[in-house]
N, C-alpha and C positions, 0 to 999 in steps of 0.2 A: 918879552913884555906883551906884544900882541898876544900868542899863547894864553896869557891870563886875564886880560883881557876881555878876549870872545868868549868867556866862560863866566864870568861877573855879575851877569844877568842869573841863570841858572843858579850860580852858588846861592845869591841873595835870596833868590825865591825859596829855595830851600828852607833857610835860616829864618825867612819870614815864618815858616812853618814848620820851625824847629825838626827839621827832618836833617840826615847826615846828610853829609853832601862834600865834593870833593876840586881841589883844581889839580887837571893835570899839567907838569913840564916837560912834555914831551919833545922837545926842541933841543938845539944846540947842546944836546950829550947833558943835558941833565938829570933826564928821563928817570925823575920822583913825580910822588902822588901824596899832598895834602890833604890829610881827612880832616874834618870839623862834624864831631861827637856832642851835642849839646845834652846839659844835661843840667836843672836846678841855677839857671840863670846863666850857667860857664859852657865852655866849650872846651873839650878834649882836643887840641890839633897837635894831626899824629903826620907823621914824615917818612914816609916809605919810598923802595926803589919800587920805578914799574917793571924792571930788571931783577928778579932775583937772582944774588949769586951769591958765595961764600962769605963775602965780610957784608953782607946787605945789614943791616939795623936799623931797628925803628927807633924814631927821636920822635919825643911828644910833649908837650907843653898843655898846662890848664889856665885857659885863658877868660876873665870875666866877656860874655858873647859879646857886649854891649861895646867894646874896646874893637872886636875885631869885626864886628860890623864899621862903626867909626873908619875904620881904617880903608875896608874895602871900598865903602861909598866916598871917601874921600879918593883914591884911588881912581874909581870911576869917572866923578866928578872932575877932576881936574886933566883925563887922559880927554873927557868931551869937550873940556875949557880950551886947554892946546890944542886937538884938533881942527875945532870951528875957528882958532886965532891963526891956523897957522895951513890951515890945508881946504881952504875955502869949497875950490870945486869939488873935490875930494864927498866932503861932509852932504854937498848935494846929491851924490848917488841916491838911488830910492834905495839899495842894499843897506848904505849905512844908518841912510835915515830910519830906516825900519827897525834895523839894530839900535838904534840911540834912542828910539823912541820906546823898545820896552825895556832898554836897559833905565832910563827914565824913568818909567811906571815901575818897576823893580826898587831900585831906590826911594822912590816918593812912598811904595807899600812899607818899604822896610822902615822909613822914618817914624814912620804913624804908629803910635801907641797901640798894644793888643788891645780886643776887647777885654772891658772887665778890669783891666790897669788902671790903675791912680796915675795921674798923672802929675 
């Protein structure tokens, strides 16, 4: 979870700017790479080993962007909600604060309408 986590920031910004962008799971042997491909409102998220070997396959899903943003910022949001509920001193490091504070501006960019959007 951490693993995706400290990466949440980065992806968002990404996606705010329609650029690809990727989470790695590099941890506990599961060691794939999530792409998200946007493209005409959707995203391509594609499922690769970061291990290539013989049975390695790509799995990829077209997902509306708008759903898997949702999910991300929901994701973030709530990993900050239990944190600050549950690991008080913790959340006062200046490391985390720093972290939570542009994973925060990440999220509040990515909520806001693009220019030029009806809203």
């Amino acid at each position: 979870m951490l693993v995706v986590v400290e990466q949440l920031g980065d992806v968002l910004a990404s996606m705010a700017q329609d650029q690809v962008c990727k989470l790695e799971f590099y941890e506990q042997g599961i060691e794939r790479v999530v792409s998200f491909v946007p493209g005409n409102g959707e995203l391509l998220v594609q499922c690769d080993d970061l291990i290539v070997n013989p049975t390695s396959r790509t799995e990829y899903v077209l997902m509306s962007r708008e759903s898997v943003i949702e999910e991300l910022v929901g994701l973030a949001d709530e990993f900050l909600r239990v944190s600050r509920a549950c690991c008080g001193q913790l959340v006062s490091h200046p490391w985390f604060v720093e972290w939570a504070a542009e994973l925060q501006r990440q999220m509040d960019k990515i909520r806001q309408p693009k220019s030029g959007a009806v809203a």
